[in-house]
Chimera marker file (.cmm) of the C-alpha trace (Angstrom):
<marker_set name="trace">
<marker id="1" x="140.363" y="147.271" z="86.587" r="1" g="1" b="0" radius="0.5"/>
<marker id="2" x="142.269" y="148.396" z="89.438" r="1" g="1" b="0" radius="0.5"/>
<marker id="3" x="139.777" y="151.855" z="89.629" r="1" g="1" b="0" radius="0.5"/>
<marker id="4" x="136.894" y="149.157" z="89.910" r="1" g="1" b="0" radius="0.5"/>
<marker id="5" x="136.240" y="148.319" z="93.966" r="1" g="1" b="0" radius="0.5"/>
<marker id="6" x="134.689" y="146.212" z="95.251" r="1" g="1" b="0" radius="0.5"/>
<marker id="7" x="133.782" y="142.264" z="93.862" r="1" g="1" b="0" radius="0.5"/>
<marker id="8" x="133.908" y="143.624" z="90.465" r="1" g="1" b="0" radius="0.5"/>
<marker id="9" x="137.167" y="144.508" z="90.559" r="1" g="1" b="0" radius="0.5"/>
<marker id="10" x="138.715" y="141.562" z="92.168" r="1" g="1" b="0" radius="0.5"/>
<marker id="11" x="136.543" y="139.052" z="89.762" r="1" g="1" b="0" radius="0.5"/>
<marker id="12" x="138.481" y="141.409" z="87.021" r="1" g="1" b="0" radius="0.5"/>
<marker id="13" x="141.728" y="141.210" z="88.249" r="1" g="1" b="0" radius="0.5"/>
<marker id="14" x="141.538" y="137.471" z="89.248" r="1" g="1" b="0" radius="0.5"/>
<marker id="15" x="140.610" y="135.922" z="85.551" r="1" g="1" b="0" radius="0.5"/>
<marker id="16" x="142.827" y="138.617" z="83.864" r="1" g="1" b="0" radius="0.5"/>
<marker id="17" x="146.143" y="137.915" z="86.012" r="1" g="1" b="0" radius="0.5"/>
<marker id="18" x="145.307" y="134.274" z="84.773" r="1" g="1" b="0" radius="0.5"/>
<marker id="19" x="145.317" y="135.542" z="81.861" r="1" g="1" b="0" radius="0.5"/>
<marker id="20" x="148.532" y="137.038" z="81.450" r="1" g="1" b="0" radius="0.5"/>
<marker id="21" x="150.520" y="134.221" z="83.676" r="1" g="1" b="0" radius="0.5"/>
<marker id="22" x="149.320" y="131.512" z="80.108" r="1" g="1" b="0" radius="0.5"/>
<marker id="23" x="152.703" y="132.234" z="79.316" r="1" g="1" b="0" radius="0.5"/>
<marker id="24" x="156.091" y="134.508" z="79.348" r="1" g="1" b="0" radius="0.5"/>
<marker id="25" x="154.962" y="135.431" z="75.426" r="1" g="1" b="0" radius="0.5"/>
<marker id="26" x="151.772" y="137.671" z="77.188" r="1" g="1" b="0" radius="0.5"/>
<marker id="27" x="151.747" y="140.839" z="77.303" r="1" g="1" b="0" radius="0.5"/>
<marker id="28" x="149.069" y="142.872" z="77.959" r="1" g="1" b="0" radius="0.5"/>
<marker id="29" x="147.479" y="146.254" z="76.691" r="1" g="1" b="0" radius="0.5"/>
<marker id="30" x="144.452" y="148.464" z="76.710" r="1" g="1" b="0" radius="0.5"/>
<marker id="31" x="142.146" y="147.661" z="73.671" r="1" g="1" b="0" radius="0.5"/>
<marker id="32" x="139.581" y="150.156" z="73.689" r="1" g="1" b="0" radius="0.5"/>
<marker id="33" x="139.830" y="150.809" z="77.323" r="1" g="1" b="0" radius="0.5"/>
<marker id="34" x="140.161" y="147.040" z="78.516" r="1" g="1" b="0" radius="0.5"/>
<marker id="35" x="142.427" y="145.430" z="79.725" r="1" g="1" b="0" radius="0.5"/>
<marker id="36" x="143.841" y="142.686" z="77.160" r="1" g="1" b="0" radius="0.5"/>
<marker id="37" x="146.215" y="139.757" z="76.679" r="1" g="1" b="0" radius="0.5"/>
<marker id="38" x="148.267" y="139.406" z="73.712" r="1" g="1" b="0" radius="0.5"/>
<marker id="39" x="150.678" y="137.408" z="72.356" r="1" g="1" b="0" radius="0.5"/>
<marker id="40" x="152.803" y="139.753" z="70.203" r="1" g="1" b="0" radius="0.5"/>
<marker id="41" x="150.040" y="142.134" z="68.527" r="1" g="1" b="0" radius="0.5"/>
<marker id="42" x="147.943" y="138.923" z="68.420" r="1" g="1" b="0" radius="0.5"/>
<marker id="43" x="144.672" y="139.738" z="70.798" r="1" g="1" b="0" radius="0.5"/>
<marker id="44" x="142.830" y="136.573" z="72.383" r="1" g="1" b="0" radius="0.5"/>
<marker id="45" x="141.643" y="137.743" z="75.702" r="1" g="1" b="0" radius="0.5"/>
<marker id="46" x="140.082" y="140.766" z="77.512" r="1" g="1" b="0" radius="0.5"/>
<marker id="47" x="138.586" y="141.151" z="80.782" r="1" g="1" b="0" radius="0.5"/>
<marker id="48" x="135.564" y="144.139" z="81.043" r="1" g="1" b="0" radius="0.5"/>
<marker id="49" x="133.854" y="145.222" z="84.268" r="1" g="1" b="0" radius="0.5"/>
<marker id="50" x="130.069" y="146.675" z="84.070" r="1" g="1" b="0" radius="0.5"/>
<marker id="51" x="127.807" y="148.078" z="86.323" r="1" g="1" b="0" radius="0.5"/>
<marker id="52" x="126.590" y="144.064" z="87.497" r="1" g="1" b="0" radius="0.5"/>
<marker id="53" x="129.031" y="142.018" z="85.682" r="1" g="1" b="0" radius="0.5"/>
<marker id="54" x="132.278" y="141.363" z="84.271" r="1" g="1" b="0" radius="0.5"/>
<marker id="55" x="132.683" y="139.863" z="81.203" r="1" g="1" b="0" radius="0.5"/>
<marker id="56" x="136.275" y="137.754" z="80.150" r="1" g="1" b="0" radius="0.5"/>
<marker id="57" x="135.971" y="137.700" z="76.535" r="1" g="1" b="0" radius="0.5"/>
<marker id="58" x="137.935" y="135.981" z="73.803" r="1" g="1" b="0" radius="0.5"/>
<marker id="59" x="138.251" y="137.436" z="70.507" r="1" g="1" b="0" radius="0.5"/>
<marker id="60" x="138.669" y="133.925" z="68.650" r="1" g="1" b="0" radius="0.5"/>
<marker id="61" x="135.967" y="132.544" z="71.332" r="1" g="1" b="0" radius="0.5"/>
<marker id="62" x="133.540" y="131.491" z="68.339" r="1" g="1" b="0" radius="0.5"/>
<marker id="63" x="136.034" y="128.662" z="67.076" r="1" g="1" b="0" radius="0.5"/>
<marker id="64" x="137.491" y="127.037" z="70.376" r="1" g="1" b="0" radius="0.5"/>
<marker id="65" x="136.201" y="124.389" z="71.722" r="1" g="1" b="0" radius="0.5"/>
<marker id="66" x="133.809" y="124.794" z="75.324" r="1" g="1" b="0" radius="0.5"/>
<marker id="67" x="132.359" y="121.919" z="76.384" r="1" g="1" b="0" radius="0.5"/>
<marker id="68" x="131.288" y="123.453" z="79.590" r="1" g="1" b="0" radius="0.5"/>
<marker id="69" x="128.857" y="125.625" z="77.365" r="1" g="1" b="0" radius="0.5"/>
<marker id="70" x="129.865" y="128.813" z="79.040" r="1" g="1" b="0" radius="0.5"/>
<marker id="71" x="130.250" y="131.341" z="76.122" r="1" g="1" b="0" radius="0.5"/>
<marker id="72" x="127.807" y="133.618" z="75.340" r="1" g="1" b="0" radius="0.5"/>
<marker id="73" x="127.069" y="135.658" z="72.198" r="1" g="1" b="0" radius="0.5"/>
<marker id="74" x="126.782" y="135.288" z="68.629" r="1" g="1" b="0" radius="0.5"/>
<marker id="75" x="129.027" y="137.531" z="67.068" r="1" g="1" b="0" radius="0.5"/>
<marker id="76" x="131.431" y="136.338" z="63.717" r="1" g="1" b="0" radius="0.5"/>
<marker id="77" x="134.775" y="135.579" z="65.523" r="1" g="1" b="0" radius="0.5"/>
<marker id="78" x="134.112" y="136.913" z="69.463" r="1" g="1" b="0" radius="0.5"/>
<marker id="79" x="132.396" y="135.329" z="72.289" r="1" g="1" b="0" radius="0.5"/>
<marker id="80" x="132.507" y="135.812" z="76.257" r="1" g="1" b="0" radius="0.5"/>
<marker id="81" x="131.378" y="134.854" z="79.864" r="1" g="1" b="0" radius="0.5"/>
<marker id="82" x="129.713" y="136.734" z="81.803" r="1" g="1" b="0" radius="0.5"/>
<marker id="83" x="130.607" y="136.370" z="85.537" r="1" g="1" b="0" radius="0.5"/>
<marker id="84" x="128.101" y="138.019" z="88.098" r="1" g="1" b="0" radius="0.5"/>
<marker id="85" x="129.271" y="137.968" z="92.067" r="1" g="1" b="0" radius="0.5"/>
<marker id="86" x="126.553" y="135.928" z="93.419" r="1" g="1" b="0" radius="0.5"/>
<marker id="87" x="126.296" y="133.305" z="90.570" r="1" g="1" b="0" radius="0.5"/>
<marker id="88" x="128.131" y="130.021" z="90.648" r="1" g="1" b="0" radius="0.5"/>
<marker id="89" x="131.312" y="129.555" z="88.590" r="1" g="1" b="0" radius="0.5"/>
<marker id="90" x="132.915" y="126.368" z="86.831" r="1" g="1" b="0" radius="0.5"/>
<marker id="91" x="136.429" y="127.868" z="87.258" r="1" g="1" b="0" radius="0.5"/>
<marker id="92" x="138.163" y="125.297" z="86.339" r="1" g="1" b="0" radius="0.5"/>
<marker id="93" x="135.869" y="125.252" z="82.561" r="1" g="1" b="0" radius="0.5"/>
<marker id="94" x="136.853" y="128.931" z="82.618" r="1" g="1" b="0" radius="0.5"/>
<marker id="95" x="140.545" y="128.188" z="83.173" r="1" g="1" b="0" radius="0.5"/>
<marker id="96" x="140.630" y="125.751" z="80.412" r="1" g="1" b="0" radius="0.5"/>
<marker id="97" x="138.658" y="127.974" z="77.852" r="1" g="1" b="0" radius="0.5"/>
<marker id="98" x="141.739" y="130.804" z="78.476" r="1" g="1" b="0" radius="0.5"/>
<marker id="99" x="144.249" y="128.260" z="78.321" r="1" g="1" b="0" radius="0.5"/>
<marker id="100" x="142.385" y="127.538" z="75.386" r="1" g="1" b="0" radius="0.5"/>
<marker id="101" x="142.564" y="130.268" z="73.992" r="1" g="1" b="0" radius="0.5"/>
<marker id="102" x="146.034" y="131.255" z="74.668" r="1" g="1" b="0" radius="0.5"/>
<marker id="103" x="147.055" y="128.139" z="73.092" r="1" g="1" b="0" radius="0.5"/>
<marker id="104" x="145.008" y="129.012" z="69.779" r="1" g="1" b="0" radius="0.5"/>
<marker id="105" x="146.166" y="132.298" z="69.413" r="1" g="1" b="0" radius="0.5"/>
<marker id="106" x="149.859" y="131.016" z="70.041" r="1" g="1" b="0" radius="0.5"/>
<marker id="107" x="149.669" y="128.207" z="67.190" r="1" g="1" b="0" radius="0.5"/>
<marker id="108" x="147.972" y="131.665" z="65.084" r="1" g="1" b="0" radius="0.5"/>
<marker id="109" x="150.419" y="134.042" z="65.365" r="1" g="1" b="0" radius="0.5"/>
<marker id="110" x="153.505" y="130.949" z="64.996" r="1" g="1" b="0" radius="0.5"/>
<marker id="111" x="151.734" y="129.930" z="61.830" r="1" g="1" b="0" radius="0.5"/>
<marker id="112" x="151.736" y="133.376" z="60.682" r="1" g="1" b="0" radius="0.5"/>
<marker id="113" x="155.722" y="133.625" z="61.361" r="1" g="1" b="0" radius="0.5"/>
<marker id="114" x="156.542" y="130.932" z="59.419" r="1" g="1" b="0" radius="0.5"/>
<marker id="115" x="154.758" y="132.138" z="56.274" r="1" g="1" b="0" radius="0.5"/>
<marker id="116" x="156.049" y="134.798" z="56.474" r="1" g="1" b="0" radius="0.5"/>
<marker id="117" x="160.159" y="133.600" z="57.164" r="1" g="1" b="0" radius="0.5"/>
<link id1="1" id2="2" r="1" g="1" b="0" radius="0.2"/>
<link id1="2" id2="3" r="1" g="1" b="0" radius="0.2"/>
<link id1="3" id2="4" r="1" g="1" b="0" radius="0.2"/>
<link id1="4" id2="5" r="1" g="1" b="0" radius="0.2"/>
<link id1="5" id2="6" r="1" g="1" b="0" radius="0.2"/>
<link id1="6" id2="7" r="1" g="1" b="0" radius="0.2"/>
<link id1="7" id2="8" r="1" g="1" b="0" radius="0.2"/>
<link id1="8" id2="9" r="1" g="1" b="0" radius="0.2"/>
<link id1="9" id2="10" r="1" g="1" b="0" radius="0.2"/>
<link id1="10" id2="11" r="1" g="1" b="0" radius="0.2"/>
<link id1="11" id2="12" r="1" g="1" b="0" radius="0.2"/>
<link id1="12" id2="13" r="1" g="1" b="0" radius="0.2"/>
<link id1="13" id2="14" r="1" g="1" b="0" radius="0.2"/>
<link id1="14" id2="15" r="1" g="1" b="0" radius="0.2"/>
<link id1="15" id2="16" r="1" g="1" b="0" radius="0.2"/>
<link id1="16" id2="17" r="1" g="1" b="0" radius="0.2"/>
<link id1="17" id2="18" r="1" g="1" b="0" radius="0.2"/>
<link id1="18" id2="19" r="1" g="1" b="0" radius="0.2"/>
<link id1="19" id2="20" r="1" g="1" b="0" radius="0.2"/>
<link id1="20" id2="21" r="1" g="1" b="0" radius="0.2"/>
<link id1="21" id2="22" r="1" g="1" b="0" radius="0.2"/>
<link id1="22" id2="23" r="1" g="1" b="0" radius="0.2"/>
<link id1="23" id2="24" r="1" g="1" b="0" radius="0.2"/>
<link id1="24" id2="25" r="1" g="1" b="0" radius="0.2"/>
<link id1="25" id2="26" r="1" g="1" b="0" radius="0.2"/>
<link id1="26" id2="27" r="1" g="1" b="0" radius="0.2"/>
<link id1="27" id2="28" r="1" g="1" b="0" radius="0.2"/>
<link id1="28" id2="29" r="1" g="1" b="0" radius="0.2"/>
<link id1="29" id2="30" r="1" g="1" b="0" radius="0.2"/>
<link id1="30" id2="31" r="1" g="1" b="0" radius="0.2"/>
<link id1="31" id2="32" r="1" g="1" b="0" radius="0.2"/>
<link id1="32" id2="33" r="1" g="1" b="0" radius="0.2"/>
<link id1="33" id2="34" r="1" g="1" b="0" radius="0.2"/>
<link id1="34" id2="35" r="1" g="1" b="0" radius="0.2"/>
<link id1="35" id2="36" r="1" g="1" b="0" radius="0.2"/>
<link id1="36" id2="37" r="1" g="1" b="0" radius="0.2"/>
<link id1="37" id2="38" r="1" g="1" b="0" radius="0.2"/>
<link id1="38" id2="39" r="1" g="1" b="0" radius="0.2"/>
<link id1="39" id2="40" r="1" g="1" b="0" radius="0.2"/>
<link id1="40" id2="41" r="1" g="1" b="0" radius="0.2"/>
<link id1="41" id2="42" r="1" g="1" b="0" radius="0.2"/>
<link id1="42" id2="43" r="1" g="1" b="0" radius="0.2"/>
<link id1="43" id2="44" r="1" g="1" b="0" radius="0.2"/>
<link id1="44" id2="45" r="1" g="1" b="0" radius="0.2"/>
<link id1="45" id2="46" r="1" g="1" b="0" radius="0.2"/>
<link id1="46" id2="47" r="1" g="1" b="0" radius="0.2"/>
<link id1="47" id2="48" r="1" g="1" b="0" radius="0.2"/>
<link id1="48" id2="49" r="1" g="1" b="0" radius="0.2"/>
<link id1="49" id2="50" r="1" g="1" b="0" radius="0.2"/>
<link id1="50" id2="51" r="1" g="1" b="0" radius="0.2"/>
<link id1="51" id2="52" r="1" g="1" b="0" radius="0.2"/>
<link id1="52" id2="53" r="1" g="1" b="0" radius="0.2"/>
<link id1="53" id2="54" r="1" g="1" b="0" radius="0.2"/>
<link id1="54" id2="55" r="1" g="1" b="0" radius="0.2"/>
<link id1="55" id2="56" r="1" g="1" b="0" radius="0.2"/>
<link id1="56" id2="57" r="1" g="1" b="0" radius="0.2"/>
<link id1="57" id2="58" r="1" g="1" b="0" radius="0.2"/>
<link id1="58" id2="59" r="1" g="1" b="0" radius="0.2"/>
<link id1="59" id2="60" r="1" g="1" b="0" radius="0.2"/>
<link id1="60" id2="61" r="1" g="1" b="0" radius="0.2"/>
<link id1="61" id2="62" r="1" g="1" b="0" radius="0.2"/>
<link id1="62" id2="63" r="1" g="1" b="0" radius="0.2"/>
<link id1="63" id2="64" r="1" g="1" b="0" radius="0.2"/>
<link id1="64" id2="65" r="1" g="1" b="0" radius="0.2"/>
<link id1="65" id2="66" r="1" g="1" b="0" radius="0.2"/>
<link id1="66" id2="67" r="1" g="1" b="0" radius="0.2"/>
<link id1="67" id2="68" r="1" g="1" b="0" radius="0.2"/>
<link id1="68" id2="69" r="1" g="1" b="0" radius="0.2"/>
<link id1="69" id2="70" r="1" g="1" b="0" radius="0.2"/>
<link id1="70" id2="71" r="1" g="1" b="0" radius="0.2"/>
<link id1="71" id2="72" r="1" g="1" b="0" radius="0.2"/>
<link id1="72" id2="73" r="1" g="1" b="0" radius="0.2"/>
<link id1="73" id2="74" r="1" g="1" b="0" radius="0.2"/>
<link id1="74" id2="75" r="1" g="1" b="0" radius="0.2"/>
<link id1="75" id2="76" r="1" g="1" b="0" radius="0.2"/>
<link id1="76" id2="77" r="1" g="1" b="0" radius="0.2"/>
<link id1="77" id2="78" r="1" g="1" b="0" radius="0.2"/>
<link id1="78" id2="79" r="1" g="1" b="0" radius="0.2"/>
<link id1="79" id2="80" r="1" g="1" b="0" radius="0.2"/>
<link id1="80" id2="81" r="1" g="1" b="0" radius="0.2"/>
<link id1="81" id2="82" r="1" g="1" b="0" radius="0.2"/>
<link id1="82" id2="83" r="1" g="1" b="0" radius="0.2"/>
<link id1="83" id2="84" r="1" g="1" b="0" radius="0.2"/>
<link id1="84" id2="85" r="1" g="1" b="0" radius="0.2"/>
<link id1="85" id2="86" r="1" g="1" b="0" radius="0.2"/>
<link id1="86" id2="87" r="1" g="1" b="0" radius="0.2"/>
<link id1="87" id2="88" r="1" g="1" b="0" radius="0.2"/>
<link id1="88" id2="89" r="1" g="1" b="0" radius="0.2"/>
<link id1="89" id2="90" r="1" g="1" b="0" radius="0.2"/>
<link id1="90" id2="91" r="1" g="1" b="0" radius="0.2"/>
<link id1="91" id2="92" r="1" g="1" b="0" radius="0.2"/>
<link id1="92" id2="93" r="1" g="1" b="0" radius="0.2"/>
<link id1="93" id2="94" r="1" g="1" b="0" radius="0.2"/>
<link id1="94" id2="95" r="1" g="1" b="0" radius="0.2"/>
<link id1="95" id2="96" r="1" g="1" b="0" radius="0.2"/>
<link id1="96" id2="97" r="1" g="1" b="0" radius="0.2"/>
<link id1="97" id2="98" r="1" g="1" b="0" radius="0.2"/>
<link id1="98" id2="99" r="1" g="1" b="0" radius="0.2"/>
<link id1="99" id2="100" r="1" g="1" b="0" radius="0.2"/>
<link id1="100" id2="101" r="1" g="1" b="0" radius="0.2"/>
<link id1="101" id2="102" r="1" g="1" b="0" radius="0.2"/>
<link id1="102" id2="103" r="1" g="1" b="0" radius="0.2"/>
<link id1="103" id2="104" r="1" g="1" b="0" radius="0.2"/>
<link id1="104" id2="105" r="1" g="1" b="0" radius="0.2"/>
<link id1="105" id2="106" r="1" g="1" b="0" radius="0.2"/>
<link id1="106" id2="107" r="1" g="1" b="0" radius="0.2"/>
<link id1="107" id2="108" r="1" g="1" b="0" radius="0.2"/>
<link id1="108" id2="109" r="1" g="1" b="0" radius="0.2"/>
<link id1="109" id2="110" r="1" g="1" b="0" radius="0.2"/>
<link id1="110" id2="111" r="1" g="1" b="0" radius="0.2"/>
<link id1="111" id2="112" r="1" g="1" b="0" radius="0.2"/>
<link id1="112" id2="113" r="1" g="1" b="0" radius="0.2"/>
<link id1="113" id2="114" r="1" g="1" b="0" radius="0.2"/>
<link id1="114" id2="115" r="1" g="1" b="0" radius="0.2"/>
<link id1="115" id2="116" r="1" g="1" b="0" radius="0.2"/>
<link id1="116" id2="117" r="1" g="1" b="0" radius="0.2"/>
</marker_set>
């Protein structure tokens, strides 16, 4: 992100440092070159830059809730929004769906610990 200038680049690094201050059980890594937020090997955000866009993606985004209607795509299990410089953002719908998000993928991962204690 940080090799991206420009509005790109700070749209990037804006949703994806929200990202990774959900909670002191983020960490992030590169998945397939983007940046991504984790909780333990547990994946449920990313943040990619294009050429016109950025997208902030969410790789259980097809089963949390978004009443704001802002994800996009139809894939099985991932869905994302797709942020452009001079469109208008509900930023407080796109806080929610990461906190979202986070929270999902935290109540995941503990469900998976205890099965497996």
């Amino acid at each position: 992100m940080v090799e991206h200038p420009g509005e790109l680049g700070a749209i990037a690094q804006r949703w994806f440092a929200f990202m990774r201050n959900c909670g002191d059980d983020v960490r992030e890594v590169l998945h397939d070159g983007h940046p991504t937020a984790c909780i333990g090997d547990a994946a449920f955000g990313y943040v990619n830059v294009f050429t016109a866009h950025v997208n902030v993606g969410f790789f259980r985004g097809a089963q949390i809730a978004d009443p704001a209607g802002l994800l996009e795509g139809t894939g099985k299990f991932m869905r994302h929004v797709k942020l452009r410089p001079a469109r208008e953002l509900d930023a407080i719908a796109l806080e929610q769906l990461i906190k979202v998000a986070y929270e999902d993928m935290r109540t995941r991962v503990e469900a998976e610990r205890r099965v497996h204690s």
